[in-house]
N, C-alpha and C positions, 0 to 999 in steps of 0.2 A: 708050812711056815706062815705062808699066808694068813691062816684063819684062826692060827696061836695065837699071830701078830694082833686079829681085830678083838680076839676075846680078849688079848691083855689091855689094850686100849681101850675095851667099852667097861673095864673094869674102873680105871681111871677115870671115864667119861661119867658117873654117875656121883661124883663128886661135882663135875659140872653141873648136873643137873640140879641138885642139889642145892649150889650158889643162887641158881639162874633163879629160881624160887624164892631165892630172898632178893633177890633184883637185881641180880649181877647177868645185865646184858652182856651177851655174846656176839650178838650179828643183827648188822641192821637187814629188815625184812627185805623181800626181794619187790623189784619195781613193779610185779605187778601184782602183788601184795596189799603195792602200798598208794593207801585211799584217792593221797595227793595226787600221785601222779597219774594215775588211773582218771581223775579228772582234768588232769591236763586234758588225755588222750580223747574224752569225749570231746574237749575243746578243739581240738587238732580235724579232727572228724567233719564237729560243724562250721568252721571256720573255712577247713577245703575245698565244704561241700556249695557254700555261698562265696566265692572266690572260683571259684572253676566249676560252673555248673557241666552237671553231665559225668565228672571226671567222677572216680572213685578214690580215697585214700586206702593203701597199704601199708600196715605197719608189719614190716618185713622182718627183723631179727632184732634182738638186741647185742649192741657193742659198746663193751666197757662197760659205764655207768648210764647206757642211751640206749636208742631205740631209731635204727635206720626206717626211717618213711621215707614212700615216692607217690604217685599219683598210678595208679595199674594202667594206663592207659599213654602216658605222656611223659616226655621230661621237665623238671622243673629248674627255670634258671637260677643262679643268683640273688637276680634282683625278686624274683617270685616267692622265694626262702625268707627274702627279708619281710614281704608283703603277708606272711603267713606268721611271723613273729607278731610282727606290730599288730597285725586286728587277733589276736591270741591275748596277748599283753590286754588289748582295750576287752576284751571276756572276760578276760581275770577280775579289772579293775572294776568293771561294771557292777558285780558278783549278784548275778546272775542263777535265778532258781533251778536247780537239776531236779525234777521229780521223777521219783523210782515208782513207774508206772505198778507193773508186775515181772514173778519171775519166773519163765517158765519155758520149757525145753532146749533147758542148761543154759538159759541167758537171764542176764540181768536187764530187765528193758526201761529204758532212762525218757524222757522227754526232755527236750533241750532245743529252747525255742519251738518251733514247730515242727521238730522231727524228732523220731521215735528211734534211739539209738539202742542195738542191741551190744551188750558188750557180756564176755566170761566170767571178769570180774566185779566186783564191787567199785564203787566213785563216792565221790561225798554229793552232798545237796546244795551245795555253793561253788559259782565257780572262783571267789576267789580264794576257797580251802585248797590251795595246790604248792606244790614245791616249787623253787628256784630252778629255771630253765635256760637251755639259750637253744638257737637253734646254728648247727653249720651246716651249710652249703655239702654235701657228699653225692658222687656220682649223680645220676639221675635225681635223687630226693637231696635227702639232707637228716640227717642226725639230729634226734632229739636228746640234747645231753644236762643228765641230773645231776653231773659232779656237784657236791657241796660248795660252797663260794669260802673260801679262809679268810683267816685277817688281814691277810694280805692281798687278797681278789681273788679274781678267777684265774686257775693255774692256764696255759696255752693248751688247745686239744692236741694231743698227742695221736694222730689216727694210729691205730694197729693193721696197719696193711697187711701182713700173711692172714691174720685175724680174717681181714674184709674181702681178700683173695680168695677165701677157701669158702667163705658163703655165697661168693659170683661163682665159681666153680662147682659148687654145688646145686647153684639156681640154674647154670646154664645147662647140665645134666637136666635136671628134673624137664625144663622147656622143652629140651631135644625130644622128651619121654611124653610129652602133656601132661605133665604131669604140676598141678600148682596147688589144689587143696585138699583137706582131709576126703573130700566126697568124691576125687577123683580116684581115688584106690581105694572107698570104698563100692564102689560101682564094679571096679576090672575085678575086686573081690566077690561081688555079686554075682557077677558074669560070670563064673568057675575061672576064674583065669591068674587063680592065688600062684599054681606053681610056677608061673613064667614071671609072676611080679617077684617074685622071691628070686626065680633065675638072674632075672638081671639087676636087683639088688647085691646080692652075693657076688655077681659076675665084677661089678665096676669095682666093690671094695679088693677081690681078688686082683684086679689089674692095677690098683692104688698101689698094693702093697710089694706087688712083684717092681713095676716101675721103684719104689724108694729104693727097694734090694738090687736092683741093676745103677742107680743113683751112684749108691755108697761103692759099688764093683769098680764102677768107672772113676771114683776119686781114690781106690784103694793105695795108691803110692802116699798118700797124706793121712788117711782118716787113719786113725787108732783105735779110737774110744766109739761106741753107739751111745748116745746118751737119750733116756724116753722117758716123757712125763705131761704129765694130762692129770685133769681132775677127779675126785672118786669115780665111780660107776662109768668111766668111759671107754672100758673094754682094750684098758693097757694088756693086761695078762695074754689076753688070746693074740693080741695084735702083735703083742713080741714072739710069741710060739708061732706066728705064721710067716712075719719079719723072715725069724733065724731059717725056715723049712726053703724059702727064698733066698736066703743066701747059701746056703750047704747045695744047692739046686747048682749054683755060680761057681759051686767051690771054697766057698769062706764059709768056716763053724765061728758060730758066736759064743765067747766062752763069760757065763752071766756073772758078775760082782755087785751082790744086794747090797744096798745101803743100809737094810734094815741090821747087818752082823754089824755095822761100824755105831750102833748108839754110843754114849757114853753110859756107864755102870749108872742105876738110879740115883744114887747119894748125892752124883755128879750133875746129873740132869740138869736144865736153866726152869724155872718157875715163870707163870705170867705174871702179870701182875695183882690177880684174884690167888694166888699160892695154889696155880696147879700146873702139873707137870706138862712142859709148851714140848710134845714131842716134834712139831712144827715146825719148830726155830732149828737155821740152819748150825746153830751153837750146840745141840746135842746130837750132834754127829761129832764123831774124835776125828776131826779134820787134818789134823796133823798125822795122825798115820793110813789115813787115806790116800791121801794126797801121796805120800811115799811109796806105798802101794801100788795106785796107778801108773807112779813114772818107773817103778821097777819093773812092773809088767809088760807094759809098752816096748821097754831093751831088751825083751827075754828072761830077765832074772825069775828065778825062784820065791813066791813068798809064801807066809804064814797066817790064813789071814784068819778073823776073830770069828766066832761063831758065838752069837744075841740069844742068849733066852728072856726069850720075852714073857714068860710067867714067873722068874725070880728078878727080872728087871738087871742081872749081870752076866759078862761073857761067860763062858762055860772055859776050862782049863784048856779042851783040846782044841787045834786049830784043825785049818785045812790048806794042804798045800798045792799052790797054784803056780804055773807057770804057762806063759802062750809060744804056742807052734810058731813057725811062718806061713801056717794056713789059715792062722785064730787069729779072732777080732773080740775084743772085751767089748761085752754089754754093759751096760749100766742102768736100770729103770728106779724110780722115785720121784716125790714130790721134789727135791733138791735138785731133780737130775739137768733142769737148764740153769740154773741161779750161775752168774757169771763168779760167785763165791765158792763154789764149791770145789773147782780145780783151777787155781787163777794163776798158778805160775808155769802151766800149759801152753805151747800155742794152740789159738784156735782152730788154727788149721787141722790139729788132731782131731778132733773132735766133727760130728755130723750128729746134729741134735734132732731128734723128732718130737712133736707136742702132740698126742692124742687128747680130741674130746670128742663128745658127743655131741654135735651141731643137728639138731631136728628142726626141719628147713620147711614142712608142711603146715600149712597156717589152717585152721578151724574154717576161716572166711576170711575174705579181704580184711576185716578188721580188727579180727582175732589170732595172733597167732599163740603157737602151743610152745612157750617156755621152755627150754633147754632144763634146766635147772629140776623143771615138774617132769621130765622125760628118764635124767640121773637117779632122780628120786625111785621113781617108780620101779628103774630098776634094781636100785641096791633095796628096795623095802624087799620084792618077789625074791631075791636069790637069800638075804637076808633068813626070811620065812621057809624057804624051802631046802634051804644046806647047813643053815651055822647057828641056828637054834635060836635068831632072837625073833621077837614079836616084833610087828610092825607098830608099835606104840613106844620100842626100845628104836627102833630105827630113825623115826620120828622125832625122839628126843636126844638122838647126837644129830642130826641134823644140821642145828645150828653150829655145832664145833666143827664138822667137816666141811661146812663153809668159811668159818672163819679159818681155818688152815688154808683153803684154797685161795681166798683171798689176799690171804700174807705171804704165801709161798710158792704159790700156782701162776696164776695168770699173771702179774704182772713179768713173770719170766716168760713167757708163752711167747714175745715178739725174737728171743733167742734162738731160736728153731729157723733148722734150715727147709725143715718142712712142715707143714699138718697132714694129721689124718682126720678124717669125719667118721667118726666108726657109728655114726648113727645111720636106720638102716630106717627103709621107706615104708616098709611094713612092720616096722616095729611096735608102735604102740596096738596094731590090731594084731598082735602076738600075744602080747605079752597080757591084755586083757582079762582075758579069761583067769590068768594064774593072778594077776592084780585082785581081779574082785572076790575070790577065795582070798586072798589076804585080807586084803579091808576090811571084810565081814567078822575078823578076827578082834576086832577093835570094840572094845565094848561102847555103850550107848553114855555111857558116865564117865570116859576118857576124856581127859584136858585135848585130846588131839581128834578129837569127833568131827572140828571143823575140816581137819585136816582131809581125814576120812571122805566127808561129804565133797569135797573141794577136788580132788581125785579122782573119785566114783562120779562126778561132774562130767570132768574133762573125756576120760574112759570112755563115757556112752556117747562118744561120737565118732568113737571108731569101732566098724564091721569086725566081729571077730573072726579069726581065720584057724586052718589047721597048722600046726605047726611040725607036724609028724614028716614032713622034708625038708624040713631046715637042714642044712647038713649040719653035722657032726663037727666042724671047724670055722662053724659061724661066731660071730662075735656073742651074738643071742644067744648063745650056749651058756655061755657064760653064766648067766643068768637064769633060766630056765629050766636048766640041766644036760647031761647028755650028753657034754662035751668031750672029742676024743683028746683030748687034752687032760692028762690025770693029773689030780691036786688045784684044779682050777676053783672045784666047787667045795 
């Protein structure tokens, strides 16, 4: 169903593409992408570096539309956060010459004042070519945040605390491990010591997932519904087949209700506003017999429910009928599955939401870190290439529409969740490598997406390739790679 589902969408999708070539923007570029901000960041760097001699900046993850930074070494007050705005501000205003020395062993090497900044990405050659910033005060550092300014001003930060909990959670793992940059795994990988990195990668996601399934056991007098959703490439699929094997362990079968059988018939579909079919918007789901559905299953009842083909774009005649035990628990996974619209005349209390992403928490260097975003990527190009027949130049160019869904429909419901998962795994990009660079190689030299290519094949070669012939078999990385004992994943 799955992989009907993408063929019928990537048939739609090349009408987008199509647009986009006539200049119908889809998505704005990612931040670090994009030139402006990319010279904030040198600014950030040499501003911290003459304001706290000795100290290091770390640009740690991004959140929202930002970028948490700290000092690696120390914490920063307040009043420290404002002292790092204001002489930022006077760089800007200065505008100040950035020259691009050279570029070489995957860095861009900058001059800026009298220091030699290496950075991943590209910058511009003026500092006051940069984007609208501000900066807020967060834990140790402080939040470098790009929201857009409106006519109205700047909206209040809204922090995403599970968002920001689940990346201290993850950084205080990795610490327990020594574990803080690319060169540290790849070294224990150097050392033969790949199958114990892989043990206790595997190990902690296994006790992630067993902990949410003992979660959900212990609120089972209230929870009804499992609700799970996360962005492309974040290893939903496997993460529910390993969910449900944890609860059936407990005694509860999860009995799954796809959102994809509830579309509405094509004819009916809602359009964007470029006239293509928004299968995104939570309006082409038949919400109204959803919703019925739900709340008959939940008392026991009997239903009927719709069965989506998605290569004539309408339901099929037959149904399928559904009813739950008093041993059964209704799944639910989708991009829709935390939108507080989607079941609103529910209490909440039914409901136990979980958000999978892929958070890749391994930085290049203290002042590079590796993109989330370039991590999704890399994995839906490889399984893409190796299971469901498209090029990585086709992957490439829905790109931008699976972010623009993600962004409409994803993340800002992601703070709904009464949990996250991190299904990003510590050995992952020196995994996935080796099947990455047979991909890209696949891209011709006269592809609109070359830069893409190169930008990839970049990042890649900083990380130690590894075996991956012990991965088990109900890793998330399966997913991807292949192998998975999970049938219909790939």
């Amino acid at each position: 169903m799955e992989v009907i589902r993408e063929q019928a969408f990537r048939l739609v999708s090349l009408l987008a593409k199509e647009l986009s070539k006539k200049g119908v923007g889809l998505m704005a570029r990612e931040t670090h992408l994009r030139l402006n901000r990319q010279t904030v960041k040198l600014g950030l760097i040499k501003v911290c570096q003459e304001l706290f001699p000795g100290e290091t900046l770390k640009t740690d993850y991004s959140i929202l539309d930002g970028v948490f930074c700290k000092l690696d070494e120390s914490a920063l007050s307040v009043r420290e956060v404002k002292q790092i705005g204001i002489k930022l501000k006077e760089w800007a205003d200065y505008d100040s010459l950035i020259q691009l020395v050279t570029r070489e062993g995957g860095y861009y090497h900058y001059k800026v004042g009298n220091s030699i900044l290496k950075v991943l990405y590209p910058a511009n050659n003026r500092s006051s070519k940069i984007d609208n910033f501000r900066l807020i005060p967060f834990a140790t550092g402080f939040i470098i945040d790009f929201t857009e300014i409106q006519k109205e001003g700047v909206k209040p930060f809204t922090l995403p605390k599970k968002l920001a909990e689940t990346y201290y959670k993850t950084h205080k793992w990795l610490d327990n491990l020594g574990f803080e940059l690319v060169p540290d795994v790849n070294k224990y990988i150097a050392e033969g010591n790949s199958l114990e990195l892989l043990s206790i990668a595997e190990a902690l996601q296994e006790k992630e997932i067993s902990d949410i399934a003992d979660t959900i056991i212990q609120q089972r007098r209230a929870v009804q519904v499992i609700l799970i959703s996360g962005p492309s490439s974040s290893g939903k699929t496997t993460f529910t087949r390993r969910l449900s094997t944890q609860l059936r362990v407990n005694g509860l079968k999860p009995v799954p209700l796809s959102l994809d059988d509830y579309y509405l018939n094509r004819d009916q579909t809602p359009k964007d506003k470029d006239g293509i079919y928004d299968f995104d918007a939570l309006q082409a789901l038949d919400l109204k017999l959803l919703q019925q559905h739900v709340k008959d299953l939940v008392k026991g009842k009997v239903v009927e429910t719709p069965i989506y083909d998605f290569l004539s774009g309408y339901r099929q005649l037959d149904t399928r009928i559904m009813q739950l035990g008093p041993d059964e628990i209704l799944l639910i996974e989708g991009i829709h599955a935390l939108n507080p619209g989607l079941l609103p005349n529910m209490s909440r209390n039914t409901f136990f939401k979980i958000y999978v992403s892929a958070l890749f928490e391994l930085n290049v260097d203290l002042f590079n870190r590796v993109p989330t975003t370039e991590v999704r990527m890399i994995r839906r190009m490889v399984r893409d290439d190796r299971f469901r027949g498209f090029s990585p130049d086709m992957t490439f160019n829905q790109w931008d529409n699976v972010r623009k869904g993600e962004i409409k429909s994803v993340f800002k419901n992601q703070e709904e969740c009464d949990v996250m998962f991190n299904s990003s795994l510590l050995y992952e990009l020196n995994a996935l490598r080796p099947f990455a660079e047979i991909t890209l190689q696949k891209v011709p030299d006269d592809s609109p997406n070359i830069e893409i290519k190169e930008r990839l094949l970049n990042l890649l070669s900083f990380f130690e390739p590894m075996d991956v012939s012990k991965v088990p078999f109900n890793s998330i990385l399966r997913e991807f790679i292949g192998g998975s004992m999970y049938t219909g994943i790939c």
